[in-house]
PQR file of N, CA, C, O and H, with PARSE charges and radii, in Angstrom:
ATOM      1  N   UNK A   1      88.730 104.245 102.615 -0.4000 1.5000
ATOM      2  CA  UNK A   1      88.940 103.414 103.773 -0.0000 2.0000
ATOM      3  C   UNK A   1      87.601 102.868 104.214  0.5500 1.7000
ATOM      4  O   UNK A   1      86.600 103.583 104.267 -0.5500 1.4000
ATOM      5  N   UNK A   2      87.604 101.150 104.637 -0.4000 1.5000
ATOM      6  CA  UNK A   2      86.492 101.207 104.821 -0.0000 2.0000
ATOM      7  C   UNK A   2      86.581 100.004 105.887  0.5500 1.7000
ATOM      8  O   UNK A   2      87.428  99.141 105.659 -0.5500 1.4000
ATOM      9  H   UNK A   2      88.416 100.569 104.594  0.4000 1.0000
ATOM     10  N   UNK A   3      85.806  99.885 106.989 -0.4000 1.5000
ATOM     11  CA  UNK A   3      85.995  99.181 108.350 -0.0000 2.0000
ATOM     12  C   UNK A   3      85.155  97.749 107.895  0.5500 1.7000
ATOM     13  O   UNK A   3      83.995  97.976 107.551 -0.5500 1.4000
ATOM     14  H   UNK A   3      85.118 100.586 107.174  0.4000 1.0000
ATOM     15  N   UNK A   4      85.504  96.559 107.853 -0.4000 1.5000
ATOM     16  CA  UNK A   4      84.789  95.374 107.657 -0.0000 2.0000
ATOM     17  C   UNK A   4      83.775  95.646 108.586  0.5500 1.7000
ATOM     18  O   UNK A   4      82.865  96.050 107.863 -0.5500 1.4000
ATOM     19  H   UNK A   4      86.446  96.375 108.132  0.4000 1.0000
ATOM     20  N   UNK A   5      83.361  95.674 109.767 -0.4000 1.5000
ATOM     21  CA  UNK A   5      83.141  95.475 110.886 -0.0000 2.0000
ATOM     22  C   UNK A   5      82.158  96.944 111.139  0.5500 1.7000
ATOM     23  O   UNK A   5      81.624  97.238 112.208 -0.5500 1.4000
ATOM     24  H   UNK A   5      84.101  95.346 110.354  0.4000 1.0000
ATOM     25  N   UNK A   6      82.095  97.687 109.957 -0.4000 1.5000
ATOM     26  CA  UNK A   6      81.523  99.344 110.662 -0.0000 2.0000
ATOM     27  C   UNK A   6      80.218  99.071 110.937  0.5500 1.7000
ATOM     28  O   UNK A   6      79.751  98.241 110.157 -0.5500 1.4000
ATOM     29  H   UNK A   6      82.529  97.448 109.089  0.4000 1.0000
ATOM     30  N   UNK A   7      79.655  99.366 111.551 -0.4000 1.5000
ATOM     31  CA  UNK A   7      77.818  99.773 111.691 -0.0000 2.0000
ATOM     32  C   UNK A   7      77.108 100.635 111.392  0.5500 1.7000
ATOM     33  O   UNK A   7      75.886 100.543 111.285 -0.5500 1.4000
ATOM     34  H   UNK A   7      80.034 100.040 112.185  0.4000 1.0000
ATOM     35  N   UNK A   8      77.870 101.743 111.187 -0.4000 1.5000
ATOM     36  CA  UNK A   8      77.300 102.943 110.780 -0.0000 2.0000
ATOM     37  C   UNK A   8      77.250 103.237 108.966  0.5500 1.7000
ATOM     38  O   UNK A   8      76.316 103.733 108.337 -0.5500 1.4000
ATOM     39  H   UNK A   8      78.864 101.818 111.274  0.4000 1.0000
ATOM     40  N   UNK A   9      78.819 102.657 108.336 -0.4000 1.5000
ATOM     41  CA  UNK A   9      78.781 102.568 107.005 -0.0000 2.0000
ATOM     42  C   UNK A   9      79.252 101.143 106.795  0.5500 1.7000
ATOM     43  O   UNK A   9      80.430 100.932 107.087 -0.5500 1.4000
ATOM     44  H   UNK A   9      79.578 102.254 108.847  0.4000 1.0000
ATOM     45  N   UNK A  10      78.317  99.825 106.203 -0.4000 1.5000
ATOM     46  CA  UNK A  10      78.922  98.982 106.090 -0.0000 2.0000
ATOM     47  C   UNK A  10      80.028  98.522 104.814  0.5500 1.7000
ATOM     48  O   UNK A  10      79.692  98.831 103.671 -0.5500 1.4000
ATOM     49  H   UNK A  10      77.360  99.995 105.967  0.4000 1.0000
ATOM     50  N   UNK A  11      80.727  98.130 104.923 -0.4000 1.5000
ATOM     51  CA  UNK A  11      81.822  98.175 103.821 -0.0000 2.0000
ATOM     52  C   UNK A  11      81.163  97.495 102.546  0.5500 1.7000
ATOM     53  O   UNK A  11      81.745  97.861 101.525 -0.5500 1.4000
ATOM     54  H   UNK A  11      81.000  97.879 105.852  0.4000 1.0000
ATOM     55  N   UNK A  12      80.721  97.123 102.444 -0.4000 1.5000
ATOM     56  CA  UNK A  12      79.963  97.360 100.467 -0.0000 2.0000
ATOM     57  C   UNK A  12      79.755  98.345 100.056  0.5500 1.7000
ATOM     58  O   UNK A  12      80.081  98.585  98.893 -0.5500 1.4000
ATOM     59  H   UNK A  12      80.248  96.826 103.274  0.4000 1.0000
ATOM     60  N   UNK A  13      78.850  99.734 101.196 -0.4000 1.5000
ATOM     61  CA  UNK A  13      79.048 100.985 100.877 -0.0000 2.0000
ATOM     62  C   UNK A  13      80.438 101.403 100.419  0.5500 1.7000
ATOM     63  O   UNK A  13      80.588 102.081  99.403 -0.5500 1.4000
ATOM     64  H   UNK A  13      78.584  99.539 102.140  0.4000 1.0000
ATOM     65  N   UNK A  14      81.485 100.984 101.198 -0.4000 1.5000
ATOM     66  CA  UNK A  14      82.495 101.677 100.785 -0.0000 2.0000
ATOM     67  C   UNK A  14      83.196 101.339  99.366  0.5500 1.7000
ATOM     68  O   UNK A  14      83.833 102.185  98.739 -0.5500 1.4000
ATOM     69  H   UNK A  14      81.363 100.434 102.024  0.4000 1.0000
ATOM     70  N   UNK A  15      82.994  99.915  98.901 -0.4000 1.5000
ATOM     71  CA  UNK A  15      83.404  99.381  97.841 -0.0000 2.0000
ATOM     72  C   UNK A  15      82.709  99.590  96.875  0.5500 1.7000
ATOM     73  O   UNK A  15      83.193  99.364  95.766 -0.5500 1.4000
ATOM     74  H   UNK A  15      82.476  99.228  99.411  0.4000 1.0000
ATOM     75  N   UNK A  16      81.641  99.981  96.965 -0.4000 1.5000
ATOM     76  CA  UNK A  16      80.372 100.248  95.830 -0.0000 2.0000
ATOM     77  C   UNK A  16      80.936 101.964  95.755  0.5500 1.7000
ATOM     78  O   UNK A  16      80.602 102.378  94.645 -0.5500 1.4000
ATOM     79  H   UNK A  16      81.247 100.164  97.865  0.4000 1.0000
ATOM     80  N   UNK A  17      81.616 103.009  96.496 -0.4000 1.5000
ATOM     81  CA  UNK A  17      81.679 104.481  96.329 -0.0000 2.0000
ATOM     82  C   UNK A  17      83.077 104.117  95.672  0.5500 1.7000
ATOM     83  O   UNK A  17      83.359 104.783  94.676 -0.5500 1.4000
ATOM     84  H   UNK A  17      81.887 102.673  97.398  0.4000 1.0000
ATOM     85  N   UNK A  18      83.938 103.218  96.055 -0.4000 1.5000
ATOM     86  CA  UNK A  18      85.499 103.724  95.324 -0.0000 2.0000
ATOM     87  C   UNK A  18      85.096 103.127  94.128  0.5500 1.7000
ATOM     88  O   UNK A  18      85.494 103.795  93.173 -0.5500 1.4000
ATOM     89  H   UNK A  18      83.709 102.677  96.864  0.4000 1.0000
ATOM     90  N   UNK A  19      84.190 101.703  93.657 -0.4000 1.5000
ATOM     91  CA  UNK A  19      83.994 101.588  92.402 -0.0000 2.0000
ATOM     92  C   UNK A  19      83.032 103.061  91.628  0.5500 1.7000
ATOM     93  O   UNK A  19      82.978 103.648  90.547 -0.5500 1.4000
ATOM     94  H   UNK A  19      83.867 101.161  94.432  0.4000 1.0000
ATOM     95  N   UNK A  20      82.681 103.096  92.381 -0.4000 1.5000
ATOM     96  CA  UNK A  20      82.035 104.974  91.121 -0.0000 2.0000
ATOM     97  C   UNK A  20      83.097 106.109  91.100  0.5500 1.7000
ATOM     98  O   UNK A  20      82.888 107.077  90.369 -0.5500 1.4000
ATOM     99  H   UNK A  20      82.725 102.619  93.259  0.4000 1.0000
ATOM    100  N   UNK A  21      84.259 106.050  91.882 -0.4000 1.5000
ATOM    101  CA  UNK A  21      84.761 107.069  91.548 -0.0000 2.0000
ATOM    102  C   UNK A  21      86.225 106.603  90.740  0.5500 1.7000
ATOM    103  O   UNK A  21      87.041 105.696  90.906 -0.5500 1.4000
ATOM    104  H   UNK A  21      84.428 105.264  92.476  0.4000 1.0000
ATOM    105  N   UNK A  22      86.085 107.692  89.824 -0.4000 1.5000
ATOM    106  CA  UNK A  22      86.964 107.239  88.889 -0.0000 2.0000
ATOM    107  C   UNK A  22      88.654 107.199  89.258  0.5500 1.7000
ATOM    108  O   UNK A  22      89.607 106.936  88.525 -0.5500 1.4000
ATOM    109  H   UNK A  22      85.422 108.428  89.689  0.4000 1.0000
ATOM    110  N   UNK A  23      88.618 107.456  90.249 -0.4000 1.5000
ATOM    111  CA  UNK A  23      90.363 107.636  90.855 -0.0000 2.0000
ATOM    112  C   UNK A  23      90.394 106.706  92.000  0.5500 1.7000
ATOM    113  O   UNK A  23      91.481 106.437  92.511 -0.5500 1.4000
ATOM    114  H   UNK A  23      87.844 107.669  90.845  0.4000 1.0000
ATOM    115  N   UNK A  24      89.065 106.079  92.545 -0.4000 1.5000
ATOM    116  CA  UNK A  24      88.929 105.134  93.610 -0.0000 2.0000
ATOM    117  C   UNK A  24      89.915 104.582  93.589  0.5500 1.7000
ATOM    118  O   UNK A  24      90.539 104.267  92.576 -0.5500 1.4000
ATOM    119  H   UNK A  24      88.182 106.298  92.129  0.4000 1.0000
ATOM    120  N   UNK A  25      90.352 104.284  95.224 -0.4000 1.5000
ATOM    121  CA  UNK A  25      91.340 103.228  95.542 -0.0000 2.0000
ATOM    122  C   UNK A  25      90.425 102.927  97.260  0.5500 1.7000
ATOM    123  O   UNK A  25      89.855 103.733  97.996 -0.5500 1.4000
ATOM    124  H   UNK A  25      89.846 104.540  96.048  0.4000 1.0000
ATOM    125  N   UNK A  26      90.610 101.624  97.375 -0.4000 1.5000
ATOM    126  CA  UNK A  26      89.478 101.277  98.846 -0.0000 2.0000
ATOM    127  C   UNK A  26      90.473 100.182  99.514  0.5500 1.7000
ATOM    128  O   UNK A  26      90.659  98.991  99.263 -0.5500 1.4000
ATOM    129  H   UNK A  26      91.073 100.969  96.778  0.4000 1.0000
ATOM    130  N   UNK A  27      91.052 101.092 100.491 -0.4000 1.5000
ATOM    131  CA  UNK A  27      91.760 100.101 101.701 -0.0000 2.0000
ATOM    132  C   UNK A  27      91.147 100.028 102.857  0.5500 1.7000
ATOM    133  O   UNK A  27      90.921 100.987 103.595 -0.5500 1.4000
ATOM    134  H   UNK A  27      90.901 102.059 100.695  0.4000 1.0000
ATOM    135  N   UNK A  28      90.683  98.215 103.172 -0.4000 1.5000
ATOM    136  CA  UNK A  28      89.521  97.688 103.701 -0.0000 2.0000
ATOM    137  C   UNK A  28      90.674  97.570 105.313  0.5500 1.7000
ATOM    138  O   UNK A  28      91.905  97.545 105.288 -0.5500 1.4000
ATOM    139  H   UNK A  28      90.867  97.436 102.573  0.4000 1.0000
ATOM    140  N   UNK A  29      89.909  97.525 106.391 -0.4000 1.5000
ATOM    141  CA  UNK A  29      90.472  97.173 107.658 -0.0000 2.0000
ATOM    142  C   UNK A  29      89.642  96.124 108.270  0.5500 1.7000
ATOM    143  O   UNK A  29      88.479  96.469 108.485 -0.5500 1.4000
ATOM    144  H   UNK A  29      88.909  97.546 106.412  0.4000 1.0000
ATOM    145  N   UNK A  30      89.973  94.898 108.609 -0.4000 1.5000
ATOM    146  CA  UNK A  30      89.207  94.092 109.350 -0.0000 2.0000
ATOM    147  C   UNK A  30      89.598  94.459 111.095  0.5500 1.7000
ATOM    148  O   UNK A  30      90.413  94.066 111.930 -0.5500 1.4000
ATOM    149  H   UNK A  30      90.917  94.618 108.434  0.4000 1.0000
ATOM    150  N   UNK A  31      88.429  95.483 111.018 -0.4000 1.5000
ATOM    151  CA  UNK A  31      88.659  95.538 112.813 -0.0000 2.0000
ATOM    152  C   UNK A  31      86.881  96.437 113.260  0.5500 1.7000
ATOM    153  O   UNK A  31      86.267  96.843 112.273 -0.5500 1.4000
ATOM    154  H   UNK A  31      87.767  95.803 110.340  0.4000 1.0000
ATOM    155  N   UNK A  32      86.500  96.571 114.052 -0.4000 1.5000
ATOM    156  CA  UNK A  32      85.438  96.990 114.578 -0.0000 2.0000
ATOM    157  C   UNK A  32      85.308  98.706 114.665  0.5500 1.7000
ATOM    158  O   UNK A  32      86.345  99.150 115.156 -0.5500 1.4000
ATOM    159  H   UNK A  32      86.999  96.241 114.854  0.4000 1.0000
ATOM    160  N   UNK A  33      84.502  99.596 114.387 -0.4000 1.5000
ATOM    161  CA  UNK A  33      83.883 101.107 114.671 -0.0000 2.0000
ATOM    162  C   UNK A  33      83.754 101.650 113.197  0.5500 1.7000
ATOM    163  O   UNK A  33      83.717 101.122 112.085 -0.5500 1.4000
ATOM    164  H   UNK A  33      83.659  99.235 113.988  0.4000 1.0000
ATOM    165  N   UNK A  34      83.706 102.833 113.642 -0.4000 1.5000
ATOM    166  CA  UNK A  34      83.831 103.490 112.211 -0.0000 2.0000
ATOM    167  C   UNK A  34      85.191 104.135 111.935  0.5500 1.7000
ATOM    168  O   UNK A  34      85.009 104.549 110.789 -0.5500 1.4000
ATOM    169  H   UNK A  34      83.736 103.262 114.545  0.4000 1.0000
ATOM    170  N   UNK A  35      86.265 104.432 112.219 -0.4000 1.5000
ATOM    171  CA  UNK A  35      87.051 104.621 112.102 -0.0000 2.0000
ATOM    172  C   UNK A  35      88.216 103.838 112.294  0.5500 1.7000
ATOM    173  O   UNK A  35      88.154 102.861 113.040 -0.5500 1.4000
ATOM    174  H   UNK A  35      86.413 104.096 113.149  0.4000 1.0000
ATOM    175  N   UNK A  36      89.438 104.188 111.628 -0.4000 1.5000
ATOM    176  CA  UNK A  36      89.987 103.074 111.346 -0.0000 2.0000
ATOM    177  C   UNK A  36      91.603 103.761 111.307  0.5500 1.7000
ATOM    178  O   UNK A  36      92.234 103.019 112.060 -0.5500 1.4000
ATOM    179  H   UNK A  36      89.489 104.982 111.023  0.4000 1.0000
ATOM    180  N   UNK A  37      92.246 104.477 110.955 -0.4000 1.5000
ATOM    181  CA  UNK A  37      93.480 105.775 111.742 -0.0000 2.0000
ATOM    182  C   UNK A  37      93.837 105.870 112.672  0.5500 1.7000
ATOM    183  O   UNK A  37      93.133 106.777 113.115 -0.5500 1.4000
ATOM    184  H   UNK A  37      91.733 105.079 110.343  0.4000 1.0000
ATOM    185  N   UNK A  38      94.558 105.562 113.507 -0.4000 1.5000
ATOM    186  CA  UNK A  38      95.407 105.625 114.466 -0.0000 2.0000
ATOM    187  C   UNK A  38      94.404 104.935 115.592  0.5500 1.7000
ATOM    188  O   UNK A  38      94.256 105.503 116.674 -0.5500 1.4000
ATOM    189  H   UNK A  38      95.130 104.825 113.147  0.4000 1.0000
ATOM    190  N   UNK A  39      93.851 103.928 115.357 -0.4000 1.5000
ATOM    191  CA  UNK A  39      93.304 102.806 115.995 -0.0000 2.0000
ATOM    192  C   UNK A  39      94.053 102.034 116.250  0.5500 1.7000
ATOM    193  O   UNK A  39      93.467 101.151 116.877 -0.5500 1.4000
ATOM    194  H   UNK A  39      93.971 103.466 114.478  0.4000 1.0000
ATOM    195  N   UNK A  40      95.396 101.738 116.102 -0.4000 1.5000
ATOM    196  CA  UNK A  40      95.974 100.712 116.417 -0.0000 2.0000
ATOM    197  C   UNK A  40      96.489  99.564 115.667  0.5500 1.7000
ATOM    198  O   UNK A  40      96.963  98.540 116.160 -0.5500 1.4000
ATOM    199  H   UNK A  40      95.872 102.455 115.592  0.4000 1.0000
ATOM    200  N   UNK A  41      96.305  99.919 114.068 -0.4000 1.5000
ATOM    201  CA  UNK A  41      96.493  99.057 112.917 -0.0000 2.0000
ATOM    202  C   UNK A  41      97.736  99.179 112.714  0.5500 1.7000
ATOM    203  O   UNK A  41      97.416 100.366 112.764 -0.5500 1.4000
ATOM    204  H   UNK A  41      95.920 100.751 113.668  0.4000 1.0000
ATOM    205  N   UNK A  42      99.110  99.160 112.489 -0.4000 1.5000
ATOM    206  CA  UNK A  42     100.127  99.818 111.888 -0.0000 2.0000
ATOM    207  C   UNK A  42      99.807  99.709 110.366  0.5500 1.7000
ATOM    208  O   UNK A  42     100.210 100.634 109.660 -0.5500 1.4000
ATOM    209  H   UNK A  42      99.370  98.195 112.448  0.4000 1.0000
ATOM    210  N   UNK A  43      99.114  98.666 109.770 -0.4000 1.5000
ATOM    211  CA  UNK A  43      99.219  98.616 108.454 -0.0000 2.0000
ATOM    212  C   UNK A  43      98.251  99.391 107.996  0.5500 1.7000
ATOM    213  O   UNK A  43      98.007  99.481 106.793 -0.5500 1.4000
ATOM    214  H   UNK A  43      98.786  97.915 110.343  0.4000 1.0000
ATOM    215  N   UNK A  44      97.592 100.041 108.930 -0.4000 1.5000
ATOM    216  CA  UNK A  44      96.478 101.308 108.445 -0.0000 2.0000
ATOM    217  C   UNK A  44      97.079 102.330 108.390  0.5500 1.7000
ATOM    218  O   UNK A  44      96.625 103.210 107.659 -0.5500 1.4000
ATOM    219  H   UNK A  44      97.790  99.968 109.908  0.4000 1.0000
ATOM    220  N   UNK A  45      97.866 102.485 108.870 -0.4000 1.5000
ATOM    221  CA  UNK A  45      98.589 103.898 109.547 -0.0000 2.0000
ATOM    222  C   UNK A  45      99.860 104.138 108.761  0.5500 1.7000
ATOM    223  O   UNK A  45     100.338 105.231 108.455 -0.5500 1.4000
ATOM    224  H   UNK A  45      98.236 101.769 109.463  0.4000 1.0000
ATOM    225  N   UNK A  46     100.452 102.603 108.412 -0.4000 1.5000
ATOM    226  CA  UNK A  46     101.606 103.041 107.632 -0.0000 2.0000
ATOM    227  C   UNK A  46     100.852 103.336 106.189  0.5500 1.7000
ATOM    228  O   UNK A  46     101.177 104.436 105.741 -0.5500 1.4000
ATOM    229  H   UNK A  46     100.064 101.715 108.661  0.4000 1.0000
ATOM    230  N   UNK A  47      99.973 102.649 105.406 -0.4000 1.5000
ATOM    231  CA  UNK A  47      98.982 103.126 104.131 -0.0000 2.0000
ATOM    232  C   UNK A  47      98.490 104.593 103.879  0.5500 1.7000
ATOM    233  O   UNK A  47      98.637 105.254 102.852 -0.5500 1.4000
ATOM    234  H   UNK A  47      99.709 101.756 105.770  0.4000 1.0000
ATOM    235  N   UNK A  48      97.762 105.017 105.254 -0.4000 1.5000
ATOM    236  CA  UNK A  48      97.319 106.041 105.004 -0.0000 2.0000
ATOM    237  C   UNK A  48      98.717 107.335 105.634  0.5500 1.7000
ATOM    238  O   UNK A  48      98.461 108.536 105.719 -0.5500 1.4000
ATOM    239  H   UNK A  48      97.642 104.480 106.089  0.4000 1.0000
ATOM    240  N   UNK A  49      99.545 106.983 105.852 -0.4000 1.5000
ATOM    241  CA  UNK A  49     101.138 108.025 106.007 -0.0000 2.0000
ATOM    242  C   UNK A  49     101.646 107.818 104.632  0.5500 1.7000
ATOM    243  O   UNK A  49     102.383 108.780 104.418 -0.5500 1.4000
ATOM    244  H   UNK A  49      99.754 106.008 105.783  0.4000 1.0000
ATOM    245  N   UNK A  50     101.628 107.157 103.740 -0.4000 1.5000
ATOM    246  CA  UNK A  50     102.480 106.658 103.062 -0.0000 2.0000
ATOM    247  C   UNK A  50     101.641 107.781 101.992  0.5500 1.7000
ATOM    248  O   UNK A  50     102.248 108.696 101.436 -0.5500 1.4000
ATOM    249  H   UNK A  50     101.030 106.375 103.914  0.4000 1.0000
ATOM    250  N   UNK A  51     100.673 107.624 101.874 -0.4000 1.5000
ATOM    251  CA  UNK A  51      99.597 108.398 100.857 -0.0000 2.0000
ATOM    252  C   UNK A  51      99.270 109.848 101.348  0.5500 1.7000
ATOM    253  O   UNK A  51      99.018 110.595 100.403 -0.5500 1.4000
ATOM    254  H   UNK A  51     100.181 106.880 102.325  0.4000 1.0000
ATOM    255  N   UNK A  52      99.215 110.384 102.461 -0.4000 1.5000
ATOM    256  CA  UNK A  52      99.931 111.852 102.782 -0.0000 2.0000
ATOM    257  C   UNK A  52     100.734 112.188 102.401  0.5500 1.7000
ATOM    258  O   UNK A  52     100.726 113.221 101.732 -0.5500 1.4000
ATOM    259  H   UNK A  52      99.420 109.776 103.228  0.4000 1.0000
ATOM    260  N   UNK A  53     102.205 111.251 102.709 -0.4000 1.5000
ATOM    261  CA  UNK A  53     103.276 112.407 102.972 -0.0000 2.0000
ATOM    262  C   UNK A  53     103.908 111.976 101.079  0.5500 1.7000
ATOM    263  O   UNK A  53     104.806 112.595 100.508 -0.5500 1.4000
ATOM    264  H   UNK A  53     102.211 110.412 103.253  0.4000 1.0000
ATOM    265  N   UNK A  54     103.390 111.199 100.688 -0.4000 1.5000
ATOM    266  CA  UNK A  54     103.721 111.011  99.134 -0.0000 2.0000
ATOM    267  C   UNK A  54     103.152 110.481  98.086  0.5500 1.7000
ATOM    268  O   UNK A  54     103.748 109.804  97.248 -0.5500 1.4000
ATOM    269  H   UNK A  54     102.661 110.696 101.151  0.4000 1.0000
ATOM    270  N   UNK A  55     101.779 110.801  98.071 -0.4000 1.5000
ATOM    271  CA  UNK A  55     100.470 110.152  97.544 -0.0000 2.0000
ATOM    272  C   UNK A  55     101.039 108.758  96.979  0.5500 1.7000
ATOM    273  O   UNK A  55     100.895 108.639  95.762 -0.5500 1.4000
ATOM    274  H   UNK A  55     101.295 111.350  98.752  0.4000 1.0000
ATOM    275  N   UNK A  56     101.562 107.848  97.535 -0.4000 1.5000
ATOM    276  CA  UNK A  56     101.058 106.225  97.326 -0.0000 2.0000
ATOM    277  C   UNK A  56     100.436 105.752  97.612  0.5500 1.7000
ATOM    278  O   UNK A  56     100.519 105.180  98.699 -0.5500 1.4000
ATOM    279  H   UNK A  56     101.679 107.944  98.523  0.4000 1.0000
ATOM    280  N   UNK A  57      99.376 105.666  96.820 -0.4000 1.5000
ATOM    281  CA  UNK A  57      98.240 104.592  97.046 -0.0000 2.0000
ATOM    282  C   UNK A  57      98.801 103.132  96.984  0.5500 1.7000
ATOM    283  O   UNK A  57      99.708 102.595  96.350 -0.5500 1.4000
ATOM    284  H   UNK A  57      99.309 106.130  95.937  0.4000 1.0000
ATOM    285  N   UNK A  58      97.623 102.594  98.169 -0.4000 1.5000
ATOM    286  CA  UNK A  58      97.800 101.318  98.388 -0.0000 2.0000
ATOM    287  C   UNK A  58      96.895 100.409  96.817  0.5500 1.7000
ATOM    288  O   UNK A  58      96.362 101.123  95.968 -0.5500 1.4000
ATOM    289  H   UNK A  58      96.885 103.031  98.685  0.4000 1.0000
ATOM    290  N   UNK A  59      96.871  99.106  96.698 -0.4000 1.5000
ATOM    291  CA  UNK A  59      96.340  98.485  95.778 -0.0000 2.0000
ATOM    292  C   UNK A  59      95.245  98.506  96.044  0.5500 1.7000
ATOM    293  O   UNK A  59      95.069  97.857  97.075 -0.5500 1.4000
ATOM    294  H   UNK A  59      97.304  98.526  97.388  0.4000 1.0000
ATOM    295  N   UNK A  60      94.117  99.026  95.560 -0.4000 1.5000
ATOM    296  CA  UNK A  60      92.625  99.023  95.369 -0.0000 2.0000
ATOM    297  C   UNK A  60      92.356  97.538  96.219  0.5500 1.7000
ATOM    298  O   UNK A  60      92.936  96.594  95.683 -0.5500 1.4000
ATOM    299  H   UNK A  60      94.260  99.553  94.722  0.4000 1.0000
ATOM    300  N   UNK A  61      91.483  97.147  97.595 -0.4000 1.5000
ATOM    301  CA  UNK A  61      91.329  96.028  97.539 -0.0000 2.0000
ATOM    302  C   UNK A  61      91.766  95.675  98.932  0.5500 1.7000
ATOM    303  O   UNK A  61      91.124  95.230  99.883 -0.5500 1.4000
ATOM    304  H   UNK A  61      91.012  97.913  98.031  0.4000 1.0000
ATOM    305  N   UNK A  62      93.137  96.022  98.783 -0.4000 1.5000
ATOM    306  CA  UNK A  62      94.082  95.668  99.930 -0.0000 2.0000
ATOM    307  C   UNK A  62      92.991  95.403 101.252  0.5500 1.7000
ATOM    308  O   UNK A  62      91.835  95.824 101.221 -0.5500 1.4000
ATOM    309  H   UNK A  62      93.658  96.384  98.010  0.4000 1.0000
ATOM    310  N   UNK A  63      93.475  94.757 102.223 -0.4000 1.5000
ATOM    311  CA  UNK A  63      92.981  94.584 103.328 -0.0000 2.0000
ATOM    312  C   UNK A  63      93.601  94.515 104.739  0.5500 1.7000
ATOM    313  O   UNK A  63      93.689  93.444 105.340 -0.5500 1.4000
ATOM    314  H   UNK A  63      94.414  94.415 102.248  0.4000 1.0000
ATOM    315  N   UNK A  64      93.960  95.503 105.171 -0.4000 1.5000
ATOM    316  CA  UNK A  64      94.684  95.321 106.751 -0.0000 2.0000
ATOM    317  C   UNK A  64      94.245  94.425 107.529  0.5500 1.7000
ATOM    318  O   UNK A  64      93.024  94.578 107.493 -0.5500 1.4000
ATOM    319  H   UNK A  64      93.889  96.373 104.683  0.4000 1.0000
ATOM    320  N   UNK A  65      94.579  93.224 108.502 -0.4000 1.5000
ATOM    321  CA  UNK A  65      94.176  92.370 109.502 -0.0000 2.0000
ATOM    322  C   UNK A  65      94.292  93.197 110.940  0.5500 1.7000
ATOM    323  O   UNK A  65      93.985  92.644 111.996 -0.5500 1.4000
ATOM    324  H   UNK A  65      95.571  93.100 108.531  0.4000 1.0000
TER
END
């Protein structure tokens, strides 16, 4: 997961770590902080529920608005 908008980790970091890991998958959020979970996204929230409660990963890439 990685926040367009973070300050603390900017999202190339995050796209540059899921490209090194070999199981990487990187669902990007265009919204502001470092966190990005029950912020108020539903399409964050339904991605990262969906991949808890039944490991579906979202498409490498994807981008919540």
């Amino acid at each position: 997961m990685g926040d367009l908008h973070d300050p603390a980790t900017p999202y190339p970091w995050a796209r540059a770590l899921a490209g090194d890991l070999a199981a990487g998958v990187l669902l990007g959020w265009n919204g502001e902080g470092h966190t990005s979970y029950m912020q108020g996204s539903s399409c964050v929230d339904g991605y990262v529920d969906a991949y808890l409660v039944s490991l579906r990963a979202p498409r490498s890439g994807t981008v919540c608005a």
